[in-house]
Structure formats: C-alpha cells, structure tokens
N, C-alpha and C positions, 0 to 999 in steps of 0.2 A: 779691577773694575769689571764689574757683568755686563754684557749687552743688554740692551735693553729690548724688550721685547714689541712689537711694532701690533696692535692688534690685524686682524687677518680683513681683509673687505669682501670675504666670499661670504657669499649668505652661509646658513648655517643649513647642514647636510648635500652642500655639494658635490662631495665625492660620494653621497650614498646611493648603492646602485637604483635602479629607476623602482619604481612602486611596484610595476606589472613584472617586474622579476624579488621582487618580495614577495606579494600576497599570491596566496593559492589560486591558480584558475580554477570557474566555475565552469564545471564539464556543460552543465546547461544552459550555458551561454556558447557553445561552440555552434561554429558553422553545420555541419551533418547533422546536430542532436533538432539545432532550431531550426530546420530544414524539413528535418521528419517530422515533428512537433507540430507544426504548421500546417503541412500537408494531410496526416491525421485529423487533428482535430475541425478542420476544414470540412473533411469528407462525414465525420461524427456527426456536424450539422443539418443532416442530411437524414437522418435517422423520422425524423415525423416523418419522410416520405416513405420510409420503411416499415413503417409500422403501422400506415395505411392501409396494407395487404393484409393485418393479422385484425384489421375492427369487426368481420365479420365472426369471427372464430371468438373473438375477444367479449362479444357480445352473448355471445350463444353460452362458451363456458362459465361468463358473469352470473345468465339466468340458471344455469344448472348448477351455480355454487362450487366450481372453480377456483382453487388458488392461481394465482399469476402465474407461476413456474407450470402450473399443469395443462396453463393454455399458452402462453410461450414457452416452451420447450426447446432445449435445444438447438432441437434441427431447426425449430422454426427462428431462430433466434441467429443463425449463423453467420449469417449477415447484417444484427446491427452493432452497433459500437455498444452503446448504452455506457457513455465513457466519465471519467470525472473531469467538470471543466477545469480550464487553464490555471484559474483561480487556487481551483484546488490540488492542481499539479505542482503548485509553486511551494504551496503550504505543505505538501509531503517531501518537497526537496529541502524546505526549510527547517522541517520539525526534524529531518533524518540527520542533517548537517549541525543543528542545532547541539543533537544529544550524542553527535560522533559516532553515529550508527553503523557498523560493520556489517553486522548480520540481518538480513531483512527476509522477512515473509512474504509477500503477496497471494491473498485466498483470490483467484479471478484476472487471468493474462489481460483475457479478450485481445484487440491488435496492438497492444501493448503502451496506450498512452501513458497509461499509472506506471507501466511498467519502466516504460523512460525514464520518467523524473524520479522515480525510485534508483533506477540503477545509474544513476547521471551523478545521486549524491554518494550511492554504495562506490564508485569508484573512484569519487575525490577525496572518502576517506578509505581506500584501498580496501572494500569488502566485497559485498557480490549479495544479489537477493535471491531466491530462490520464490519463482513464484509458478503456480500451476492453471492450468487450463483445460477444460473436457473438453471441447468441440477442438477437431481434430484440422480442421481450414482455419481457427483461429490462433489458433499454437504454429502452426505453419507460416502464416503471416504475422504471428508479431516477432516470430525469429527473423524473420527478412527484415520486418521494418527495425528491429534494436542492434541488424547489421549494417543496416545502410546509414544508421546512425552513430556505429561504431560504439558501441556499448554492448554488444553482444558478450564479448570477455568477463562482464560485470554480472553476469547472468546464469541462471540455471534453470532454465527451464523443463515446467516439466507437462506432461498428457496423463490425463486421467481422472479419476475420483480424487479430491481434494483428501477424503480422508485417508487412500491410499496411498497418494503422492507423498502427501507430508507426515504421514507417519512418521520415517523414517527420514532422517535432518539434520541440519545443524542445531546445535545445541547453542547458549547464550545468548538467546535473540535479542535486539536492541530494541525490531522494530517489525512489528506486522501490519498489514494493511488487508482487508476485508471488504471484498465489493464483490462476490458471487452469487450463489442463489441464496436467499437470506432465511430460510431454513437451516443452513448450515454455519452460519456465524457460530453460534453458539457451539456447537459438536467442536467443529474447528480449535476456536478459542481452546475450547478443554482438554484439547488434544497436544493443545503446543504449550498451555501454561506453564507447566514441567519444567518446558525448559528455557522459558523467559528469565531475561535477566531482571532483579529488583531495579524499579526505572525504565523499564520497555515500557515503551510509548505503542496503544493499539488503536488504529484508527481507522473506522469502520463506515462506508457512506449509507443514503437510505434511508437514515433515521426518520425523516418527516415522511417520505415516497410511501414507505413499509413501517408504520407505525406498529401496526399490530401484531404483522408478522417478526416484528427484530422487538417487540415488547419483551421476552425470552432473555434476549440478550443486553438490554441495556439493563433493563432489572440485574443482571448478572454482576454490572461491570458499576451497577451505581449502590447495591445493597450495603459497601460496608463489611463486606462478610466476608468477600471471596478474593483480598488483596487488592483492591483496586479503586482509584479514585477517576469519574468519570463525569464528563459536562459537553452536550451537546453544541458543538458553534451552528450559528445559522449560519453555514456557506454550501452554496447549491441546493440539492437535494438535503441538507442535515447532514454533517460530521461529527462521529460519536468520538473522542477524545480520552480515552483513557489511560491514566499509568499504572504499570504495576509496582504496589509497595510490597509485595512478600507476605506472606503470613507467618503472625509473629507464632513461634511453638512453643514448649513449658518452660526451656529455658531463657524466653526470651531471646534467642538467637532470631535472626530472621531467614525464613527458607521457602522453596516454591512449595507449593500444596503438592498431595500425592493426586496423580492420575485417577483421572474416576472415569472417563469415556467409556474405559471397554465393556462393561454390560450393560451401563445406561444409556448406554446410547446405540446400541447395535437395531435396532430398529429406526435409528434416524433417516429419513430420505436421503439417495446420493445424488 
C-alpha cells in the first residue's frame, strides 16, 4: 500500500526567497543616487535667477543677430544647469534599462543630472557611459556630485571639445544622449554613427527650445535616408527619439554607414 499523500497548507512559494532578493535593484532608487538627484535638481531651479545677469547681453546680441551659444558662451554659462527635468531623467534611465544598454554616450556633462540617471542605469546593466564636458568647473563638479552619489565607477568622464573627446571610444553603442551646444548635434551624431549598434536608441533634448537651430539635425534622423527612425515626444523642452536601423548595402546585409565628418564638417563650430 502507498501512503497517501496529505496536500501541503502552505501557500504556494513559501519557501521562495523574498522578491527584493529576486528582482534587480534599481541603482536609482538608492539612497546617495536620490540624495544627489534631489539636491541638483533643487538648485537647477534656480537657473531663471541666473540668467537674469545675462538679459542685458542677451538683448543686445538678439538686436545684432546673435546665435544663442554666441551670447551665452561658455564662461558666461558656467554657472547654470540648463538641466533635463526629472521627468526626463527617469525616461533615459528607463529607455537605457529598457534596451539593455551597456555602452552610453553623453554629448553635454554640465553638473551631471543626465549624467546620473544615465550612469545609475549603465551600472545596473554592468556598462559605463562616457560623457564629455568643455567648461572646465562643470566637469569638476559633476565628478564630485556622480562621487557622492557613488556612480562615479560607472563613469568616464571626459574635458574638452565634444568632437575631440569622442572621437576616439567605445565602439557598439546602445545609447547616446545629446543635450550640448546644438550646433553640434549633428557633427556629433556623424561622428559616432560608425559605430552605433543597429538599435541604439539616440536621444537628443531642445527640440521645441532650438527649433531651428537642431532643424539640421532632426531632418537627419527623420529623412529615411540616413538609417534612422525618429519621432519627437512632447516632454520638457522636446525629446527627439530616435533609433538606429542600419543601412541596408547591396547585398542586403545590414551595416553602419561610412564616416563622412572628416571634411564636411571641419569647419563646424566647437
């Protein structure tokens, strides 16, 4: 005779270990990350006050027909955030986590808000973003703030010309993001297409801000022509949304385009 079997009265996965030792932690839910996040974007708020000092200059260069970048400049720029909201901080942690993102770009440190939630999701799937910055007190402070926040490791920061900096790089990129002087999106982009992976996600803000000036570049990424499918979201400023599908070649294989930057573009502003 068998025994007979007694059904169990434990609910079902009682023994399975808890949830929060299952699912992945999200680095941007940690105490340092949401801490700095907070405190940044806090002080970013503050930015209309900053840019009270520059309506004089701002008005003068307007009537002399002036680009933006040539009446804030820089220096004169080194002190404000000019940051992407929270909003939008969430949706590049989401879009990066989404597509498994290793490799990440960022065209534009500044104190390193994007740069957080960028390197918050490069570290929960074990990669690292490489992003650059020319003012020399803003690259200095967003290292401190992506240390205090313990994300520094996830990081590679660099000082300089964007097209010097990222010349040279990681190769396979998942995922770039573009929020610097937007004369240079465009150079930028055609500089790292090469070596994006079919499926990098390029996300670029300003769209509505810089309609005219990033017209260059969204024409680029919305023609059909040059590998890429692209649709503005209304969040903040404009998010330009784009993926890359490859350009198909004769034998139908799919492959990145060849580089074209280096004489078309050696006259671009830095």
């Amino acid at each position: 005779m068998h025994p007979v079997e007694t059904p169990s009265s434990e609910e079902p996965g009682a023994h399975a270990p808890p949830a929060s030792s299952r699912m992945p932690r999200s680095s941007l839910r940690s105490a340092p990350v949401s801490r700095v996040l907070e405190r940044l974007h806090a002080s970013a708020r503050k930015d209309a006050y900053r840019f009270l000092r520059l309506v004089p200059a701002f008005v003068l260069g307007t009537l002399r027909g002036l680009k933006f970048q040539e009446i804030v400049t820089v220096e004169a720029a080194r002190t404000i955030y000019m940051p992407i909201s929270r909003e939008q901080g969430e949706l590049l942690y989401l879009v990066a986590r989404s597509i498994r993102a290793r490799t990440l770009v960022e065209f534009g440190t500044s104190f390193g808000i994007s740069t957080a939630y960028l390197a918050a999701a490069a570290r929960d799937e074990g990669g690292r973003v490489v992003s650059t910055e020319l003012e020399p007190g803003k690259h200095a402070a967003a290292r401190a703030n992506l240390a205090e926040a313990g994300l520094l490791a996830s990081c590679d920061l660099r000082l300089g010309d964007a097209m010097e900096t990222l010349r040279e790089g990681p190769r396979d990129i998942d995922l770039v993001f573009l929020d610097g002087w937007k004369d240079l999106y465009l150079p930028v982009l055609k500089m790292l297409q090469p070596r994006l992976s079919v499926g990098a996600v390029v996300l670029a803000d300003n769209i509505f801000t810089f309609e005219k000036a990033l017209r260059p570049f969204v024409d680029h990424v919305r023609s059909g022509e040059n590998g890429f499918v692209s649709a503005t979201i209304p969040l903040g400023a404009g998010l330009e949304y784009a993926v890359y599908t490859g350009v198909a070649s004769r034998d139908g294989e799919t492959q990145s385009p060849p580089s074209s930057f280096g004489s078309s573009l050696s006259s671009s502003p830095a």
